[in-house]
C-alpha positions in Angstrom: -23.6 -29.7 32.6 -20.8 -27.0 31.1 -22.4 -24.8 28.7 -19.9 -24.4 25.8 -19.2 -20.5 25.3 -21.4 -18.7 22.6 -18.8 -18.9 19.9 -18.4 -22.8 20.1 -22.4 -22.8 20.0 -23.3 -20.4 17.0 -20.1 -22.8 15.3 -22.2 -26.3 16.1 -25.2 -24.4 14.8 -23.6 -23.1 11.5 -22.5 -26.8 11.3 -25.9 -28.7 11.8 -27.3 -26.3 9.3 -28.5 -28.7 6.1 -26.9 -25.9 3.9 -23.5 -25.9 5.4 -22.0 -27.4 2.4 -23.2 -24.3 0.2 -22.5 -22.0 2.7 -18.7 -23.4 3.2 -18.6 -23.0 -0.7 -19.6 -19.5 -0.2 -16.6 -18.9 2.3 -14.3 -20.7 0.6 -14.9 -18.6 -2.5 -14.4 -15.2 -0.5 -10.9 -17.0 0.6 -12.4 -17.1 4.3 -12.8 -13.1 4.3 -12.9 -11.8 7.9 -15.7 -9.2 6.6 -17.5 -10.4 3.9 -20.2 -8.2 2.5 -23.8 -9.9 2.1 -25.6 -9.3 -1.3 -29.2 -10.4 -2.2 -30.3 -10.3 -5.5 -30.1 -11.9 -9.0 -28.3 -11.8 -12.6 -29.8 -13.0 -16.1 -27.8 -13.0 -18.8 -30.3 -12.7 -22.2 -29.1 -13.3 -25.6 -29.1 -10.2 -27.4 -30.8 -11.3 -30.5 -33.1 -13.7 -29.5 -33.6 -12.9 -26.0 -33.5 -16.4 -25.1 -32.2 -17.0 -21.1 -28.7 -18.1 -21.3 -27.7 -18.2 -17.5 -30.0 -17.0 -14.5 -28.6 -17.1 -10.9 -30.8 -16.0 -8.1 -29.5 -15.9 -4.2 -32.9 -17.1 -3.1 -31.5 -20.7 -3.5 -28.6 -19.8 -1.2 -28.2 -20.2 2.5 -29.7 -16.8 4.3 -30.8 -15.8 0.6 -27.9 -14.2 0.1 -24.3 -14.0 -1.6 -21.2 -13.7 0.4 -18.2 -11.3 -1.7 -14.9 -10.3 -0.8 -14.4 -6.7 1.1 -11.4 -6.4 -0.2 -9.9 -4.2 2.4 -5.9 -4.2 1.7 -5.2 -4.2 5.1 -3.9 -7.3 7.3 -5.2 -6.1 10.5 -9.0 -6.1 9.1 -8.9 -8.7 7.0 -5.7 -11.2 6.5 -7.4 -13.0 3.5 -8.2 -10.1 1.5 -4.8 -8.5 2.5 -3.1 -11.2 0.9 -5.4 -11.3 -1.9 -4.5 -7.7 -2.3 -0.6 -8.3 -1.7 -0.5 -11.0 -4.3 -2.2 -8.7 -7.3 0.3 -5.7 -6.2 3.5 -8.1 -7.0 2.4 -9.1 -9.9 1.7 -5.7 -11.0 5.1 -4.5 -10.1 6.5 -7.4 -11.0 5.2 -6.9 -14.6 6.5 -3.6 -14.9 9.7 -5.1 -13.5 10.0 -8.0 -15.8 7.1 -8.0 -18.8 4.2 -10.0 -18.3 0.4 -9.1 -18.0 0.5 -7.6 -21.5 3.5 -5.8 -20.4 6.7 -6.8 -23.3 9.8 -8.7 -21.2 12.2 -5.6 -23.4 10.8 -3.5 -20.0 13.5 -5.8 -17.7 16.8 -3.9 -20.2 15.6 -0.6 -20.2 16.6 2.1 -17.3 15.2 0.6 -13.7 15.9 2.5 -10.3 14.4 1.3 -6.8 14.3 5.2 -5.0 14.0 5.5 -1.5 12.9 9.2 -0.1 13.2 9.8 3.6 10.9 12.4 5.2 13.5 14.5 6.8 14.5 15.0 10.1 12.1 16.5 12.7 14.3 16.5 15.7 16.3 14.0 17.2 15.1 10.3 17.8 16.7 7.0 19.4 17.4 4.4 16.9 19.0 1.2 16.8 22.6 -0.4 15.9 25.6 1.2 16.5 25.6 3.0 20.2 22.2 5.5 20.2 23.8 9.1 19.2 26.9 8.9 21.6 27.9 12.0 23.1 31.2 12.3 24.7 29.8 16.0 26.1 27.7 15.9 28.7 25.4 19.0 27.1 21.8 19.2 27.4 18.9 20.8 25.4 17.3 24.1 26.4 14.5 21.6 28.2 17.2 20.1 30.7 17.3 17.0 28.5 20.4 15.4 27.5 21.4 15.5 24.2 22.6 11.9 23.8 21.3 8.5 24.6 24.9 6.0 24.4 22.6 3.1 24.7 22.9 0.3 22.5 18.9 -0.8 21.5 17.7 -4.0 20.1 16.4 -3.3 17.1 12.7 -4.1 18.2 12.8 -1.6 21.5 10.1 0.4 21.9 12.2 3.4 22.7 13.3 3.1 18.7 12.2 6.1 16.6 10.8 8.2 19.8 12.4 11.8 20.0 15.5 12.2 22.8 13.5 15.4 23.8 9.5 15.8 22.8 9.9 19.4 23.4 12.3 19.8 20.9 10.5 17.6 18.3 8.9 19.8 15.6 5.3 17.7 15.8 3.8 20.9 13.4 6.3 20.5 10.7 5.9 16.7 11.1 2.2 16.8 10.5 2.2 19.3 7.3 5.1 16.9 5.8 2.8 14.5 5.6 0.1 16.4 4.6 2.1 17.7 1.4 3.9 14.6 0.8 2.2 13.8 -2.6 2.4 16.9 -3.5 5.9 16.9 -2.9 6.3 13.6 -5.0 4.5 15.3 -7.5 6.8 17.6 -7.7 10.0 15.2 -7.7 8.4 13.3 -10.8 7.9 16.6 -12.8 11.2 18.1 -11.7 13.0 14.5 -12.9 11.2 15.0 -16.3 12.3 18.6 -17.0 16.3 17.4 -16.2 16.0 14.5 -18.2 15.0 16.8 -21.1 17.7 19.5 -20.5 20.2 16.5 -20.5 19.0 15.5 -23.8 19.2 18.9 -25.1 15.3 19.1 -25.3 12.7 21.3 -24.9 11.0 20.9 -21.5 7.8 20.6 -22.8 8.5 17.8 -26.1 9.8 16.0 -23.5 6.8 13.7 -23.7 7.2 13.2 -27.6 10.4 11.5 -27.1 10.1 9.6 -23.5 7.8 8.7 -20.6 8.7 8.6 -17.1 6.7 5.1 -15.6 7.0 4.7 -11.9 4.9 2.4 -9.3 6.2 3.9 -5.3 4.5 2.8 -2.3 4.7 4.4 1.2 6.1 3.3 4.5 5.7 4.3 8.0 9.2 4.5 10.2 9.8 3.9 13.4 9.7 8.1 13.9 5.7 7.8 12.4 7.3 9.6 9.0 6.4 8.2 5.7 9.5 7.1 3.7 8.5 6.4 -0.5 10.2 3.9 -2.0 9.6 3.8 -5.8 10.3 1.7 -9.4 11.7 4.2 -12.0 11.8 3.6 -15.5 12.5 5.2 -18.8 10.1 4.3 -21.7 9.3 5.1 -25.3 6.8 7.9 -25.8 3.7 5.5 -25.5 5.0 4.1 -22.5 5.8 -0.4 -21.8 4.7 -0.6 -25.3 7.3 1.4 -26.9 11.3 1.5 -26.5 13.0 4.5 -24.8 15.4 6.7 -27.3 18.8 6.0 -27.2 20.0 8.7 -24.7 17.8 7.6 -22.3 20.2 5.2 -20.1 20.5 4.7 -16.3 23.6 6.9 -15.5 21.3 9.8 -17.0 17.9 8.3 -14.9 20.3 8.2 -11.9 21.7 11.7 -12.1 18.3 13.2 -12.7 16.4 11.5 -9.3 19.3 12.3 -6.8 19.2 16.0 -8.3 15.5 16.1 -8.3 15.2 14.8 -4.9 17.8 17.2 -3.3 15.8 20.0 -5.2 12.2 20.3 -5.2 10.5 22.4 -2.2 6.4 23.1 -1.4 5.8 25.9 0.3 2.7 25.6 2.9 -0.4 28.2 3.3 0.8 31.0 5.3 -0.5 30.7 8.9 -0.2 33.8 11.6 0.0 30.7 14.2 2.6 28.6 12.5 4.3 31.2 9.6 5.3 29.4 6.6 7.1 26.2 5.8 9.1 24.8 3.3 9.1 20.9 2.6 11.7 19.1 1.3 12.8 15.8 1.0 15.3 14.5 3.6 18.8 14.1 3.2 19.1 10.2 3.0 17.8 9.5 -0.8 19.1 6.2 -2.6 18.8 5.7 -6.4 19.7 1.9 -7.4 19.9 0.6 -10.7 18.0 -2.4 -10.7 20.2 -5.4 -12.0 19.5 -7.2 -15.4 21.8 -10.1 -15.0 22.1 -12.4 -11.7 26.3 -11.1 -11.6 25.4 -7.4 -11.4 25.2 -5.5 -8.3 21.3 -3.9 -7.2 18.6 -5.4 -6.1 16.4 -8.4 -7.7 13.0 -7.7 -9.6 11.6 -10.3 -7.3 12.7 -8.8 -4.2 11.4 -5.7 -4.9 8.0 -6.9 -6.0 7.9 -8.8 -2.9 8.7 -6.0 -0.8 6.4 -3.1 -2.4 3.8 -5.8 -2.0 4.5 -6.8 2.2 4.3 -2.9 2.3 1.1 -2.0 0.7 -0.5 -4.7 3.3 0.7 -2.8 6.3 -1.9 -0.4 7.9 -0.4 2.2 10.3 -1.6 0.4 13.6 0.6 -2.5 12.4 3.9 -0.3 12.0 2.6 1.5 15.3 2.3 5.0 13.6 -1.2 5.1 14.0 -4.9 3.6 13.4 -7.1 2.3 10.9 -10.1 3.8 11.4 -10.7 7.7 11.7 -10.9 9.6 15.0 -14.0 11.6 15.5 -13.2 13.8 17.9 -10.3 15.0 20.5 -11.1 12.5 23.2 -10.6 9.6 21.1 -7.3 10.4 20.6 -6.4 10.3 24.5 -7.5 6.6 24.4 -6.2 5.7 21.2 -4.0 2.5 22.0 -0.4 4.0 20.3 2.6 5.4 21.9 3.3 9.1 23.5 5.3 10.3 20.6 1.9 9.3 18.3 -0.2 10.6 20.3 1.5 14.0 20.6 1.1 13.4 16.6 -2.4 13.1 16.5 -3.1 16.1 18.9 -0.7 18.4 16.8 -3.2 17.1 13.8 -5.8 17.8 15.2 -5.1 21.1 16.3 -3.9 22.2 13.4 -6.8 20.8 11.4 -8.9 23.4 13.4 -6.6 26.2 12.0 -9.2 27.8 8.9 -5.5 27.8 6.4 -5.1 24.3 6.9 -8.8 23.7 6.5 -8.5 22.1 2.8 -6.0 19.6 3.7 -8.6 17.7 5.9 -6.5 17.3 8.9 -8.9 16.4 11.5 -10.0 13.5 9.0 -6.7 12.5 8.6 -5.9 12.3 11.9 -5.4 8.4 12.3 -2.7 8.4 9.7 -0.8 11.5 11.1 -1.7 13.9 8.3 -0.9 11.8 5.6 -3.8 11.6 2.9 -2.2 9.4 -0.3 -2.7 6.2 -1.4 -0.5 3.6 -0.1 0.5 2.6 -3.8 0.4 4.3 -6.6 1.5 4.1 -10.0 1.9 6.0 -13.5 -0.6 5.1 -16.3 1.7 3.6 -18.3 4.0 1.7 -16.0 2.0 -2.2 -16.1 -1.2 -3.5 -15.7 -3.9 -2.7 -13.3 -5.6 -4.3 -10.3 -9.0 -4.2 -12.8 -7.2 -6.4 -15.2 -5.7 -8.5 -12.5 -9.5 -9.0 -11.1 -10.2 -9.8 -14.6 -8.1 -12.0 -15.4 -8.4 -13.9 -11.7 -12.8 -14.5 -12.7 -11.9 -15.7 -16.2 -9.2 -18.2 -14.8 -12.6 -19.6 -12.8 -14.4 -19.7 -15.2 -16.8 -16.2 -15.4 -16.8 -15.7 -18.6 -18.8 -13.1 -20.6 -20.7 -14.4 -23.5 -20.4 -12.2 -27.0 -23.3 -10.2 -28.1 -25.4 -11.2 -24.6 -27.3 -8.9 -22.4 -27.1 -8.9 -18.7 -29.9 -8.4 -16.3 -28.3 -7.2 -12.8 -30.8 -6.4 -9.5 -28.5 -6.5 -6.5 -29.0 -5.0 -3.0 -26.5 -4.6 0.1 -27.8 -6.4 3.2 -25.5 -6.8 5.6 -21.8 -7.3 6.3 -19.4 -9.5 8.2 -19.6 -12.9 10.3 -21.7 -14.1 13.6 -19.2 -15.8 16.5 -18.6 -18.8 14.9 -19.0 -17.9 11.4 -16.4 -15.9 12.0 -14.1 -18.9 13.5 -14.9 -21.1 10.7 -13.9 -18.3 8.0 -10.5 -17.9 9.6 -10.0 -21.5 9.7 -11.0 -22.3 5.6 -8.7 -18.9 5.2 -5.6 -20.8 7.4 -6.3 -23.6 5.1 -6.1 -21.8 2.0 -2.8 -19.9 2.9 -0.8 -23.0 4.1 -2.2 -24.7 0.5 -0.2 -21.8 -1.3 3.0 -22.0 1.2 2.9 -26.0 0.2 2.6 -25.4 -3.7 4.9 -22.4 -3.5 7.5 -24.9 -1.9 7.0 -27.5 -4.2 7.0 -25.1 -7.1 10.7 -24.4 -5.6 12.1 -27.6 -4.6 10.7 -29.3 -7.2 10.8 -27.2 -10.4 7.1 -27.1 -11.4 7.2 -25.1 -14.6 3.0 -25.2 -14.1 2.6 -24.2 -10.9 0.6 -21.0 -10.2 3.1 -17.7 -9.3 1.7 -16.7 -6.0 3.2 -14.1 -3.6 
């Protein structure tokens, strides 16, 4: 008789279990994570002048003794439940700094609103797609023998796309300490954007915070070339940020002026190295500012959109845009068998060697590795521009129903064991999370076609 493979086994067992029904609860809560972490443990909540026992929950009456939670791990290529879980909360919050909402007034959607995109600049010449690749009617070549155009026309999903015309030529070093000063150049841009917007206004540079705030939320994006490109939500406030209205000069022409100036401005300079010299970092030359359109007959893009796309982005880990990995490298070797493309991998090397340079030492190169140098957060945000992903989480356990009960005391004794699914486990989480993301796409439709002013707003 055909044994069935070990997966299809370990599922019949998990199924013939007299639990199951508990445990499929448990999966179904966690929105069929692919890692769920395992918790054992218990919570009594006491009333705080009585100390009577108002709710007691123990995981020794569970399947396994113990309590399956999200990992919550943002990225889709660990864990596509979570991811969208994670994608969801980040539209909302941009969308409720876009258009109110979340405690955030609706006045936000009138005031000034830019989308920004920075570019990394350019490194050396790479083949990209549309028009013929960088046509040459010369025939001249670089100093490596390489020609110095392509006149190929690539489909925008080749391969070749975003790989340098001559790797010798490519400047892989400067590349790599981009990336490692990016946020500190975007630091700089936001404080360079507040000191012209007070000169415009005939302020002192450092009021400026008496009169206006600056609220931004930008998330980062790998190219085709492996460079991080930041695209951003601008806004002009009051002084106490969404809460209050912004002063009367502040208006998007002014905003406008202000980022493209900014962006074309502000330099870091890099820790002198008798190897490498010294750089200076700049943004590249392609920077668009957009006012962000109030009405449906202006020009600019939709709050929606822009929600929706800061969100797909902030899902994306770099082996999913090809410009890297996931997880750290540990050493040199596992770079030579990490499964990306030439032009990465010359990337990572350049990081890691580099890394090993005692200048470069506190911007933790060799750890950053995987992600080409580049150590920010995918998203981040001002303090004032919307809500958080705390309150979003919050908000989310009150909706079902974890509520906290005035003037109680709570009793927590909770202990990691374990992580993640066995064969079939597995299987059967990433069929209840399957099940749970067509059950959006079907309310989302009918929410569309349909009108439903009570359906749930989902990303």
């Amino acid at each position: 008789m055909r044994q069935l493979p070990e997966t299809d086994r370990d599922a019949l067992r998990i199924a013939q279990h007299p639990n199951i029904a508990r445990w499929l609860e448990q999966v179904t809560a966690t929105g069929g994570c692919a890692h769920p972490v395992h918790l054992s443990g218990s919570t009594t909540t006491l009333d705080g002048a009585t100390g009577e026992i108002l709710r007691h929950y123990d995981t020794r009456n569970e399947p396994g003794e113990r309590l399956l939670v999200r990992c919550r791990n943002r990225r889709a290529t660990i864990c596509p439940a979570c991811s969208r879980l994670h994608a969801g909360d980040t539209f909302h919050l941009v969308r409720a700094g876009l258009l109110g909402g979340k405690n955030v007034p609706a006045t936000v959607r009138y005031r000034p609103r830019l989308f920004v995109s920075l570019t990394a600049p350019s490194f050396g010449p790479v083949h990209r797609a549309g028009d013929v690749c960088r046509a040459r009617r010369d025939r001249r070549t670089c100093e490596h023998g390489r020609p110095l155009g392509c006149g190929t026309l690539h489909a925008p999903d080749a391969p070749i796309i975003g790989q340098p015309l001559c790797p010798d030529c490519y400047d892989y070093t400067a590349h790599v300490l981009w990336h490692a000063h990016a946020s500190k150049l975007w630091d700089r841009f936001v404080i360079d954007v507040r000191r012209r917007l007070a000169s415009s206004a005939g302020l002192v540079q450092s009021r400026f915070a008496e009169h206006a705030r600056l609220s931004f939320a930008r998330v980062a994006e790998y190219q085709k070339r492996a460079a991080v490109h930041v695209h951003a939500v601008v806004r002009l406030d009051g002084p106490t940020g969404h809460d209050d209205e912004p002063p009367a000069w502040a208006t998007t022409d002014l905003l406008t002026r202000a980022v493209r100036a900014s962006a074309g401005r502000v330099r870091v300079r890099t820790s002198y190295s008798s190897a490498v010299g010294q750089l200076v970092l700049r943004w590249g030359d392609q920077i668009d500012a957009r006012p962000l359109r109030v009405d449906n007959d202006e020009d600019g893009p939709e709050d929606d959109a822009v929600a929706a796309y800061v969100a797909k982005y902030v899902t994306k880990g770099a082996s999913e845009t090809g410009a890297g990995l996931d997880h750290p490298l540990t050493s040199w070797t596992d770079i030579a068998t990490a499964p990306v493309s030439a032009h990465v991998r010359t990337l990572m090397r350049a990081c890691w060697r580099l890394g090993g340079l005692p200048e470069y030492e506190p911007l933790r190169l060799r750890a950053w590795t995987h992600t080409l140098g580049y150590r920010g957060h995918i998203l981040t945000k001002s303090r004032a521009y919307s809500t958080t992903y705390t309150a979003l989480r919050a908000e989310r356990a009150h909706h079902m129903g974890h509520t906290d009960t005035p003037d109680a005391v709570t009793e927590r004794d909770w202990r990691f064991v374990g992580s993640g699914h066995t064969p079939g486990a597995a299987l059967i989480a990433a069929g209840v999370a399957e099940d749970l993301a067509m059950n959006r796409e079907v309310t989302r439709f009918l929410a569309h076609e349909l009108g439903w002013s009570g359906a749930a707003s989902t990303y």
